[in-house]
N, C-alpha and C positions, 0 to 999 in steps of 0.2 A: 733272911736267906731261905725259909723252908716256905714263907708266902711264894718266893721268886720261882724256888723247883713244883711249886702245882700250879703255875701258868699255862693252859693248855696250848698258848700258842709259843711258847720257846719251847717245850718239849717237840712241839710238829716241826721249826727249823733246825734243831738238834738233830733231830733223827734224818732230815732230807739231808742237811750235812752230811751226816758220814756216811749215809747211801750213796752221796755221788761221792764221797772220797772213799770209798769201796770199790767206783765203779757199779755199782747194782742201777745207778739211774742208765738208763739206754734211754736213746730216740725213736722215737715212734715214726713210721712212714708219714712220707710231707702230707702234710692237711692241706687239700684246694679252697681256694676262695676265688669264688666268681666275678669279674672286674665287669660283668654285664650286670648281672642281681646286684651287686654291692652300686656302681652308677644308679640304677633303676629304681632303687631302695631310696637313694638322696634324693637325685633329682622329685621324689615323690612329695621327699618330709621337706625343703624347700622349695615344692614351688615352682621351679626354673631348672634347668642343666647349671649342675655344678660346672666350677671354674675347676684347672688342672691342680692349682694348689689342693682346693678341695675334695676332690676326687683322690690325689693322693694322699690327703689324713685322713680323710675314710677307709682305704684300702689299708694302712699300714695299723689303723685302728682295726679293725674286720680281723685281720692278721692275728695281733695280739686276744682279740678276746676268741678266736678257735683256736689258740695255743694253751691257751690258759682251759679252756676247756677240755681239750686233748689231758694236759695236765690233771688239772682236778679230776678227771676218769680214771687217769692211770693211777691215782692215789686215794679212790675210792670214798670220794671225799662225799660224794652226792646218794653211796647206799645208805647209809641211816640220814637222810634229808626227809620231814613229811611233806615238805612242797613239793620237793622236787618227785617225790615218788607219786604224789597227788596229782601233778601234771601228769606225769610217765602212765595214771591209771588213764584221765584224760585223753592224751593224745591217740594212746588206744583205741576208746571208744568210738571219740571222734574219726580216727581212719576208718572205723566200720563202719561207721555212719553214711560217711563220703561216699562208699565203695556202693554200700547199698542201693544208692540216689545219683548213681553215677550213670546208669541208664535209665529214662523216665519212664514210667509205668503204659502199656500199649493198651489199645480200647479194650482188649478181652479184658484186662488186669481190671479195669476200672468199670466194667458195665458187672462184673464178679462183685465188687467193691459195693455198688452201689445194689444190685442184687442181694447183695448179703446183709443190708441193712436198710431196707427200703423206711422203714418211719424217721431215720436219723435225718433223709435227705426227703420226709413228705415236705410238701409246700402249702404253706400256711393260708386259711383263708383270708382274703384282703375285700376292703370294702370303702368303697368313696362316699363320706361322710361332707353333708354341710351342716353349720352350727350358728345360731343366732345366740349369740354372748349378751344375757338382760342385765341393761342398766339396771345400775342401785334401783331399789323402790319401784320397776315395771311389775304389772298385770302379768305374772305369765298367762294366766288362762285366758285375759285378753290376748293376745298376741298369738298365743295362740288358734283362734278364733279368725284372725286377721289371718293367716298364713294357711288357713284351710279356706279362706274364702280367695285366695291367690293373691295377698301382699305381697309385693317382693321384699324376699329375710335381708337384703342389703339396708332398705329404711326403717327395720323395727327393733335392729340390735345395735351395739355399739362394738369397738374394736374389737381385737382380743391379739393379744401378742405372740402366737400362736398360728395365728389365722383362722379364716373362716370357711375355709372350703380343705377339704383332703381328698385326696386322689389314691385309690387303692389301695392305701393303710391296712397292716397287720394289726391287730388288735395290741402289741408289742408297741408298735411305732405309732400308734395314734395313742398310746399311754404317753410317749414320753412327749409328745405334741403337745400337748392339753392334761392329762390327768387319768390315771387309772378307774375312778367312778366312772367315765365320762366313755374310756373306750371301751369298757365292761356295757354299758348300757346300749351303746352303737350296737355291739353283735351281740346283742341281746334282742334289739327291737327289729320288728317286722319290716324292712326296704318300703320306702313311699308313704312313710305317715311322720308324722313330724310327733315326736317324745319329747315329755321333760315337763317341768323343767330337773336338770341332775346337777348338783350341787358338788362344787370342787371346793379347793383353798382359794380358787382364784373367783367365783361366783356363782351363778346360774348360767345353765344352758340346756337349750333348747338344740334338737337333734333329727337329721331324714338321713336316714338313709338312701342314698342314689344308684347305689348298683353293689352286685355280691362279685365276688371272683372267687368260688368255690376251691376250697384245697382239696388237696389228693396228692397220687404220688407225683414226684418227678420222671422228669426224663433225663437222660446222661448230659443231654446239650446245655439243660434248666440249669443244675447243680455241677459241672464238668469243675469246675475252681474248688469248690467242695470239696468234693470227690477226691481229686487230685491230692489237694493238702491231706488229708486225714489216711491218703494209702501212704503218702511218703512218709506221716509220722511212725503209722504200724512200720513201714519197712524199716526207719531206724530203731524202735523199740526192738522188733527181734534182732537187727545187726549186733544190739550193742548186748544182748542176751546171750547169742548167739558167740559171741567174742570172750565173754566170760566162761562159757561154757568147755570154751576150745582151749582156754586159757588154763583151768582148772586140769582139762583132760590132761596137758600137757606137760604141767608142773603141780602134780599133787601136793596140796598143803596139809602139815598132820598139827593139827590145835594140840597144844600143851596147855597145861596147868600152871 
């Protein structure tokens, strides 16, 4: 009998018992529910426009769970919830988030943006790299010999899985092409002599540089996607700094022990 009286949930229909046989349970103003959102919502998660049957066990379901919600408000069932408080800090944030990015940032905003941090958006020097990939067991220093006397590097190398030719490659992007020795030595060596050979996992090779494309800064037009992204993220970091702050001013919290 005394397992039965520390049931927490016969004590919570106990007590809503004799609340409404007290009369303390009242009605709350009718809850709407949208027969456009609630269609719009189905028709989504199947696919197709609901059929009228379906549409109306939707509607009469929709119904029941904002009642039961209404409910569990009224009986404060959701203030000590850490989910529910968890979302409730969420959706917060998120609303400031929205609101902040809710008009896009205009050219002054973003040439400010890109002003204010001109090396975040420098542009990287890029350089068109060809490479003769030496079969097992070649001569490089022959070969090389041959490609100073104007061989063509198409008959003196073999494949490479990679390729043989790059086209204005950042020193970044012709690493992950081929191999970090390999793009380290490219801008490293002097345009119009043929290097190497340089030694990967993957073999030897041989190296000209064909042309530099010099970095510096950008311009708004170069980096504008850039740009863009990294002012929207600052604008939701302070949104959501910015909402805590208000949040705090509004309902001062005192830490106990």
């Amino acid at each position: 009998m005394q397992a039965v009286l520390r049931e927490p949930l016969l004590w919570f229909f106990a007590v809503a018992g004799l609340l409404f046989a007290l009369g303390v349970h009242t009605r709350s103003a009718p809850a709407e529910v949208s027969v456009g959102q609630v269609e719009a919502a189905l028709a989504a998660r199947l696919g197709r426009m609901p059929t009228e049957a379906e549409r109306a066990a939707e509607l009469e379901e929709a119904s029941i769970r904002e009642a039961l919600v209404l409910e569990a408000r009224r009986l404060g069932l959701a203030d000590d919830d850490p989910i529910v408080r968890r979302r409730l800090v969420q959706k917060m944030e998120l609303l400031a988030e929205d609101l902040a990015t809710l008009d896009p940032p205009d050219e002054a905003a973003l040439a400010a943006q890109l002003a204010a941090h001109p090396e975040r958006y420098r542009r990287a020097e890029r350089r068109t790299v060809r490479q003769v990939f030496l079969p097992e067991g070649a001569d490089a220093q022959d070969v090389l010999r041959r490609l100073a006397a104007g061989a063509a590097p198409g008959r003196l190398g073999g494949p490479f899985v990679g390729g043989l030719d790059f086209t204005l490659h950042t020193e970044a992007e012709l690493a992950r092409r081929v191999s970090a020795p390999v793009a380290r030595a490219a801008f490293e060596a002097a345009p119009g002599v043929w290097v190497g050979p340089v030694g990967s996992v993957h073999g030897r090779h041989l190296l000209l540089v064909e042309a530099v494309a010099p970095g510096g800064p950008a311009s708004l037009d170069e980096v504008r996607a850039e740009v863009l992204r990294d002012l929207e993220v600052a604008r939701r970091d302070e949104a959501r700094a910015a909402v805590r702050r208000r949040a705090l001013r509004l309902h001062p919290v005192v830490v106990t022990e």
